[in-house]
Structures are given as C-alpha cells and as structure tokens.
N, C-alpha and C positions, 0 to 999 in steps of 0.2 A: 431785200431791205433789212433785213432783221438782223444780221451779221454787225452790217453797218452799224444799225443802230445802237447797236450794245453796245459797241466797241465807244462811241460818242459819249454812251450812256459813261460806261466807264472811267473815258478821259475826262468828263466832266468831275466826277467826283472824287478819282483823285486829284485832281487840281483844289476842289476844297477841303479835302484832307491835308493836302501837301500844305497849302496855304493858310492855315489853323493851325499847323503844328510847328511848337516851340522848338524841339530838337529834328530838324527833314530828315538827317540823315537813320535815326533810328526806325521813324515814320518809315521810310521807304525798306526798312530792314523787316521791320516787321508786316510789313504790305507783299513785300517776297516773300520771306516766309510760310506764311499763312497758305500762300497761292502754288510755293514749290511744295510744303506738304501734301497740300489733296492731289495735284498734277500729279506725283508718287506714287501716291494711295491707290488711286484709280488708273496707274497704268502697271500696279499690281494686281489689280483685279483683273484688267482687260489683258493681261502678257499670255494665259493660257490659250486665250481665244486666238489673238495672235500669231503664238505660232503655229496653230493648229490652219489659220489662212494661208500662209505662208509655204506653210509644207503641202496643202492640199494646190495652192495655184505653182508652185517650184519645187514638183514629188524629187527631179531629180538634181536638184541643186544641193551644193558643197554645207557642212557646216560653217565655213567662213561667210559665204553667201546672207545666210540665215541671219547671221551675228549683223552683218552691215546692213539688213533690212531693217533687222530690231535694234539695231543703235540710232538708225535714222528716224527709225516710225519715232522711237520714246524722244532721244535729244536734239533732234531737226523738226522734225513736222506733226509731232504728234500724230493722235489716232483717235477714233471718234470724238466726241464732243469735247472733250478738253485739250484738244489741241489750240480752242480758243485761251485756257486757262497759261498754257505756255507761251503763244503771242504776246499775251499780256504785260505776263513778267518780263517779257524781251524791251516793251514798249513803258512799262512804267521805265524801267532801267533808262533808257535812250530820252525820253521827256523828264526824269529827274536831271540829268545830267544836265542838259540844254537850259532848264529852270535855272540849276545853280551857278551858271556861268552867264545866265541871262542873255540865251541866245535864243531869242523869238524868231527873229528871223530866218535863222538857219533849221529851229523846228520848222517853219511855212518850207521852204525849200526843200526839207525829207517828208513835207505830208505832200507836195505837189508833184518831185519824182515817186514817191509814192503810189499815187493814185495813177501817174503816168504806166508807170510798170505793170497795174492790175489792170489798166485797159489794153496794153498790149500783151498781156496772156488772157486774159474774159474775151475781150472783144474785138480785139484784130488778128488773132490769131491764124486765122485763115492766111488775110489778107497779107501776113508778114510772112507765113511760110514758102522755106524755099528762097529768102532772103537773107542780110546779113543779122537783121536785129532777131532773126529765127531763133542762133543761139543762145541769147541772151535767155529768151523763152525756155527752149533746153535744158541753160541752169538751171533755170530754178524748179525746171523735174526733175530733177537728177536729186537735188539738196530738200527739198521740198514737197516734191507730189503734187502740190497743186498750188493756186493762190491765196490760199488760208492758210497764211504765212505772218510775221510781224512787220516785214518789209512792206509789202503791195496792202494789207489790211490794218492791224492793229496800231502800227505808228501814225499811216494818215488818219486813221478816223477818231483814234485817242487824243490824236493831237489837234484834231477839230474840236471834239468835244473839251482837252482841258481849253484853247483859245478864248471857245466862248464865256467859259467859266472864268477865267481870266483877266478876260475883257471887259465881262459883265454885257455882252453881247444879246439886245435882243429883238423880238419879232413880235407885232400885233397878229395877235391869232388868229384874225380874219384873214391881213395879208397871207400868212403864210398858206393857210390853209384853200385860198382863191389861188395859186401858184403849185401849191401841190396836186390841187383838184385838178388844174390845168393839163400837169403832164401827165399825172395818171391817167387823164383822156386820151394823149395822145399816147402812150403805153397801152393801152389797151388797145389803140387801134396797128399800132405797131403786130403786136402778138397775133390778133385779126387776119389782119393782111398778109402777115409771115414776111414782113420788111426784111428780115434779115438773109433770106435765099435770093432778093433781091438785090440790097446794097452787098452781101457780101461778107459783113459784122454787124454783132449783136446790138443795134438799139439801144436796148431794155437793159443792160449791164452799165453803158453810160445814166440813163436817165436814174437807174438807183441810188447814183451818188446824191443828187441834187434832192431827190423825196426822200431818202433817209436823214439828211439835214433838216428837212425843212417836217419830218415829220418829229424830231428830237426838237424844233424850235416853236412847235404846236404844242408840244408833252410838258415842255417847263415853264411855258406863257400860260399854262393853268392851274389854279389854288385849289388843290382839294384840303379841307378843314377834317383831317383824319388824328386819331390816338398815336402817341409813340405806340404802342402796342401792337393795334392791328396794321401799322407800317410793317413793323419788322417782322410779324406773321405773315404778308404779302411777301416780303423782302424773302421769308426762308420756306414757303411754300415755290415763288421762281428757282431756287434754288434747285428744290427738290425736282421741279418739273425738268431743269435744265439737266443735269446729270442722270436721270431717269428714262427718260419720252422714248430715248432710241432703242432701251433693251425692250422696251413694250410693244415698239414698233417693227425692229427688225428680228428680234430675240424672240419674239412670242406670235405677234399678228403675221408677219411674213412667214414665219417657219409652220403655222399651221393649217393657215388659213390663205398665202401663197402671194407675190410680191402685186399682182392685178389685184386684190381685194378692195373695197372702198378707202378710199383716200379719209373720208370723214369720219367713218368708223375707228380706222388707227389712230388718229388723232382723239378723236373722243373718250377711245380704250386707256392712251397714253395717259391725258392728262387724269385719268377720273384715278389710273392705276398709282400715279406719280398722287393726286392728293390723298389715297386709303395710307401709302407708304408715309406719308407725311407725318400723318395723325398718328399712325401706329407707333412712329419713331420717336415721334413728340409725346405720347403717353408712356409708352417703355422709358423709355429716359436715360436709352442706354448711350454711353459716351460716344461708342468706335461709331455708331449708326449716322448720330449726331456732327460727328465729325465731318463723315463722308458725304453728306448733304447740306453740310456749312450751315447748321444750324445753329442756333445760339445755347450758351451752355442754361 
C-alpha cells in the first residue's frame, strides 16, 4: 500500500500547486527541477555502490555491458529508493500536460491502462506466461526491471490522487474506513489461506489498489489543528526517513547483523538512525546536507 499511497499523496498536491499557480508553466519547471536535482544527487552518491553490484553479479561482462546497465538503472528505472523520485517527474510531466489541454478523460484512460499493466506484471504474471500478453511483461523487464515504473505506478496513482484533488472528491471517514476494514479482512485471510497457490495470482496485489485509496480518502477526511511549523518539521523529517531507512537497513543492519535478523528491529534502527540524521543536519545547517534530504533552507 505505501507506494501507492504516496504516489496519490503526491498527485494530490500537485494538482493544488498546479491549480494555485499564476504562471503552470514555470510551476511545473521548477517542481522538475527541484526533483531532477536530488534524483542526480543521489544517483551520484549511489553510482559507486552500483557498479561495484554490477561488476560483482556480471565479473565477466563487456564494458559496453556495464554502460547499458548504468544508463538504464540512472535514465529508465532508477535505483533504490529514488527511482520513486524519477517516476514522478515522468508523471507530473504527463498530468501537466493532459491539465493544459484539459484532457480529464484521456488522464482516466492512462491511469485505467495503467493500473491494467501493473496487474498484469504484480499479479497475473504466472498466469499470462508462456502467452502472447507474456511479452508485453518482457518489455517492461528489459526497459524497466520491475513495476516501479511511471507507466504501471506513478501516472495511475498521481492521477488518482490529482482527480480527487480536482474534483474536490470526498469520503465520510466512517464509510471509508468500514470498506477498508472490510477488505483488509478478507487480505488477511487471503495471505492465511495462501489464496494465491490456489487461484494461481496474487489477491493482495489487486486488493492494494482499492485500500490505498480508500486509505488516502481516510488521511484527508481528517482536520488535524497543527503549526505551519511543526507541519514542515513532519514534512522534512519524512523526508529524511524516505532517502535514509534503506542505507540503515540494508547498508548497516543486513551487512552485520545478516538479512534473517528481526524485521522490527531494522525498522526501528532505521527510523530512530534517519531522526538522529535529521536533527544533526538541521543543527549543523550545512547546505549540501540540507539539500540532499529536501530540507528547508
């Protein structure tokens, strides 16, 4: 759910950014911007690690080889955690566009083939292999790697999230929340039962769609009476957690303590390491830090 959810999170706000602002097209100039600098930033920090995977899983592959894997990891699919930040820019790009020719319609149409394409790599995958719509799967390994992608993720769910925002689209807390309660029961007995060695495809990859909705239309049907202040302290502490969590997790807790280790402990380690980072960076007050954790100046 949590992919999703951002991504909504995200389409929501820029739609009220885009929709606030006097001049879009510089709005949208500096909303890339902002998003192709750190994407950069951080796949200059991540490019040693990189090649050092690369050459350790293909000791005997070509320098050409190398080159096409790190054109594809940095300019197709990214690479750890900000390969969300790259989707993004693909999908504000594609929802600005469709905004200024005022094609709603034809957004619903790229978030519905969309979401069609993630379920047929997440969750028929089996079932389609060995078929014709196999390749279509194919491509988008080959271009891609996986389904965290701007196609099959960031355009449908940005473009859920700007609709609602749009639309002004909303949900009584309770309903939503009696509806999510619901499937998350039958999710859980899904995963239970191991439904999936049964029918053949994954459930729980469908049902995510509909609770990640319905848990973004629980999140904004509620008033918290908070500071501009401690907002944008929540706002650059997620930050920090988001660009962080994984080097604590797989950089530190895996490499010493081994990838079976408690599941709650890494997480624990993660967040507690991502808030000391925070505070540290937010006292020092150093720019480049500041920078690379999208913190405010």
């Amino acid at each position: 759910m949590a992919v999703p959810f951002f991504f909504i999170v995200s389409g929501f706000f820029f739609e009220k950014g885009l929709s606030k602002s006097k001049n879009k097209k510089s709005f949208l100039f500096n909303y890339e911007k902002k998003l192709l600098f750190l994407y950069l930033f951080w796949q200059i920090v991540n490019l040693p690690g990189n090649i050092f995977i690369y050459v350790s899983k293909y000791p005997d592959a070509s320098v050409f080889k190398y080159i096409l894997l790190l054109f594809r990891s940095i300019f197709l699919c990214g690479n750890g955690v900000v390969w969300y930040i790259l989707a993004m820019c693909e999908a504000a790009a594609v929802i600005y566009f469709l905004h200024k020719i005022s094609a709603q319609k034809c957004l619903c149409v790229l978030i519905f083939a969309g979401l069609l394409l993630l379920l047929g790599y997440d969750a028929f995958s089996e079932i389609l292999s060995g078929t014709a719509y196999s390749y279509i799967n194919k491509g988008f390994y080959v271009v891609f790697s996986w389904s965290n992608n701007f196609i099959m993720k960031a355009v449908p769910f940005m473009g859920i999230g700007y609709l609602i925002s749009a639309k002004g689209l909303k949900s009584s807390f309770k309903i939503s929340l009696l509806i999510f309660a619901l499937i998350s029961v039958f999710s859980v007995l899904v995963y239970l039962f191991d439904l999936k060695s049964i029918v053949n495809f994954d459930v729980n990859i469908i049902l995510n769609i509909p609770l990640s909705i319905l848990f973004f239309l629980m999140a904004v049907s509620i008033n918290f009476n908070i500071s501009a202040k401690k907002s944008i302290a929540m706002r650059e502490l997620s930050s920090s957690i988001y660009f962080l969590h994984t080097y604590f997790i797989y950089n530190l807790m895996d490499r010493f303590f081994g990838v079976e280790f408690s599941s709650i402990i890494k997480v624990l380690v993660a967040l507690g390491g991502s808030i000391i980072a925070y505070i540290i960076v937010k006292k020092t007050n150093i720019r480049l830090f500041k920078f690379a954790l999208n913190i405010s100046k």
